[in-house]
C-alpha positions in Angstrom: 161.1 -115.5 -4.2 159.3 -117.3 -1.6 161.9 -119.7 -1.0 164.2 -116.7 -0.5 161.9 -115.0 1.9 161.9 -118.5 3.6 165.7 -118.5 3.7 165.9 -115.1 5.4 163.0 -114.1 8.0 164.8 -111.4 9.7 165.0 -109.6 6.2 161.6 -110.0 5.1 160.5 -108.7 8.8 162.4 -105.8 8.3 161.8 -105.2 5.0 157.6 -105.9 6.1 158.8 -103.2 9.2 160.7 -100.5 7.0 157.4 -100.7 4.2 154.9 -100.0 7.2 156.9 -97.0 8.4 156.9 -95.6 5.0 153.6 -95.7 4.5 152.5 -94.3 8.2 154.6 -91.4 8.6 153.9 -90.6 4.8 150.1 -89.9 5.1 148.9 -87.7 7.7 144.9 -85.9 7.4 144.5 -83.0 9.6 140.9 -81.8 10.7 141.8 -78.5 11.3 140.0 -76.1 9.0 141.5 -73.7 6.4 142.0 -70.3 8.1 140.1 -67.7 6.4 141.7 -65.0 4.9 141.7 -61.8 6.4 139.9 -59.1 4.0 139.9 -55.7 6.6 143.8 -55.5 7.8 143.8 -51.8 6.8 143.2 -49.1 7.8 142.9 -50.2 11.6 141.6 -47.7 13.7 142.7 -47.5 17.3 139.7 -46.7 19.3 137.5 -49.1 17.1 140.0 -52.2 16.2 143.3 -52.0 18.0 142.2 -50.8 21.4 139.4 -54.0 21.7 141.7 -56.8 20.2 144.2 -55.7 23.8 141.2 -55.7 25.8 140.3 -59.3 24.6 143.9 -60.4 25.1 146.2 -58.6 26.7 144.6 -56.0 29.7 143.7 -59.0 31.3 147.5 -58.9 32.4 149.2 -56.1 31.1 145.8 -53.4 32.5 146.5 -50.6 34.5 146.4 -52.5 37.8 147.7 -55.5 37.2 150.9 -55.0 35.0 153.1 -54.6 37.5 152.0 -57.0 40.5 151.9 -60.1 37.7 155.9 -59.0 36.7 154.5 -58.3 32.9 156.0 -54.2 32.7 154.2 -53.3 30.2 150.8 -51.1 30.8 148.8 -52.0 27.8 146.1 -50.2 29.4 145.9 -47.1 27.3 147.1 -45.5 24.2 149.7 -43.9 25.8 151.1 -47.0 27.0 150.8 -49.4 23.9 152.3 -46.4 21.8 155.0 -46.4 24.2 156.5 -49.9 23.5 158.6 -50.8 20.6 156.5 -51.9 18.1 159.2 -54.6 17.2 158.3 -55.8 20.8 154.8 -56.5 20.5 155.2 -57.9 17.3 157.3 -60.0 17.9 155.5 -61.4 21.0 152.3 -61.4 18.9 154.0 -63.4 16.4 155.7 -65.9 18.5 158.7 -64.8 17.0 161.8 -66.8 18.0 163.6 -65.0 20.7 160.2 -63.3 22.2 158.6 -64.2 25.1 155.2 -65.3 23.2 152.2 -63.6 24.1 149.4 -63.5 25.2 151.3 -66.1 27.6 149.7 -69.2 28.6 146.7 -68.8 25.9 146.7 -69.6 22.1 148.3 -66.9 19.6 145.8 -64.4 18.3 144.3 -64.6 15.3 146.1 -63.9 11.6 143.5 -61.1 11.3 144.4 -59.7 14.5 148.1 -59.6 13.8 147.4 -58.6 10.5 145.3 -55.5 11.7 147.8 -54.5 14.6 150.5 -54.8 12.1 148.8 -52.2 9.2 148.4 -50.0 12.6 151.6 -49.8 13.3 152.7 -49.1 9.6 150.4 -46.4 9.4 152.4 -44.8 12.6 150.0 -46.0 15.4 147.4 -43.0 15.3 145.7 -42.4 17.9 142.3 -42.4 16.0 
């Protein structure tokens, strides 16, 4: 065997080349922790779990006075203008859906709980409670 490897150099390089790429891109280790599971997605209340998750993500550009002047067209601000939107819309964004602008733009996705909670709100018709 080793007078073959002597024999051929170029092989045993790329063989040596081909075994090393194997092995990095086979392994990886990620320090990113396990999400938790979320245990209260239903029943979301509006005025006590939906209406505070837009406040901490989305009024800062979709609020009364600012939707329009940043191009967003959506007023988020209220009930009445949340319940207004398609809820295919802001899930969708929420989500990062393909083919949806994802929101909140510019910042990271909100949380699996979050989506999880605006999403049982929605099922449940979007009261206003």
């Amino acid at each position: 065997m080793r007078k073959l490897l002597f024999l051929f150099p170029a092989r045993a390089a790329v063989v040596a080349a081909a075994a090393l790429l194997a092995l990095a891109t086979g392994c990886t280790y990620s320090h990113a922790p396990e999400p938790t599971p979320c245990v209260d997605a239903a029943p979301a209340t509006y005025a006590a779990v939906i209406s505070p998750i837009f406040e901490a993500h989305c009024r800062e550009c979709h609020g009364a006075t600012v939707y329009q002047a940043l191009g967003g067209g959506n007023d988020y601000s209220s009930y009445a203008g949340i319940k207004q939107q398609s809820a295919s819309l802001i899930l969708g964004c929420i989500r990062h859906d393909p083919g949806f602008t994802q929101m909140p733009k510019g910042k990271d996705q909100l949380s699996a709980c979050d989506i999880a909670r605006i999403q049982a709100w929605i099922d449940a018709g979007q009261p206003n409670n």
